[in-house]
N, C-alpha and C positions, 0 to 999 in steps of 0.2 A: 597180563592176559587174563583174561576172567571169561568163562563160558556159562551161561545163564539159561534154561529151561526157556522154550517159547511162552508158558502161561506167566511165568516168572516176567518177561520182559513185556507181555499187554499190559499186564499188572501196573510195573516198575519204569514204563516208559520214559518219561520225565526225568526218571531218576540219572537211566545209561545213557538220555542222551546228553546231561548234564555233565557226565565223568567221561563220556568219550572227548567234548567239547573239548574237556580240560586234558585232554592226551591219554587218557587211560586206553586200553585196545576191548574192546566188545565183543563177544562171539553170542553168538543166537542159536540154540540147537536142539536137538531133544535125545533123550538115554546119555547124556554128557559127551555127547560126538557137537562140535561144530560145526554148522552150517550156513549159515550166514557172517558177516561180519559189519559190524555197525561206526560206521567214519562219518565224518565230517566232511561236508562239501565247501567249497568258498564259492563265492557267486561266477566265477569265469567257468566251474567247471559245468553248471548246468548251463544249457543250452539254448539261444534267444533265436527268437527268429527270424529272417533278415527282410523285412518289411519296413515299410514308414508307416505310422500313423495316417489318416488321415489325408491320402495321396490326392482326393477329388476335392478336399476343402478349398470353398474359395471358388471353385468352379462349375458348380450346381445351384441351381435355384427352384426351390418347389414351392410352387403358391400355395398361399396361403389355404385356400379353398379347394385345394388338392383330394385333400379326402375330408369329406362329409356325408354326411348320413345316408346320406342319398348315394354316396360313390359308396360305402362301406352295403350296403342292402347288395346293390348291382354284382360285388364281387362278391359273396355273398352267393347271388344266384346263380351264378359263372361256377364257383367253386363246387357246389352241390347240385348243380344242372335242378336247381328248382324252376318250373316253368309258368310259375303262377303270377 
């Protein structure tokens, strides 16, 4: 167990998260009280989120001529109530 000054661990980042990697225990704190403790995650424990990619692929079509200069001006003045 090793307890480390927070300027100490901005500094030294790289360093502890290199020796926690490798199983050493990390504490983060300051006046040498721990407050935090610095572990290693594996990828199941962070957290995905339960969507598909791409659910409408395949089933959308925008022409080509969809936006142009001329549609990009109009929203434009829609957007900003320009009435000129």
């Amino acid at each position: 167990m090793k307890t480390v000054a927070i300027h100490d661990a901005k500094t030294n980042l790289s360093k502890y998260i290199a020796a926690a990697k490798k199983g050493e225990i990390i504490y983060i704190g300051s006046h040498g009280k721990p407050e935090v403790k610095l572990v290693v995650t594996k990828p199941a424990d962070i957290a995905s989120p339960n969507r598909k990619l791409g659910p409408l692929a395949g089933k959308m079509w925008v022409s080509p001529d969809a936006f142009s200069q001329e549609t990009d001006e109009e929203i434009a003045k829609l957007m900003y109530n320009d009435d000129e």
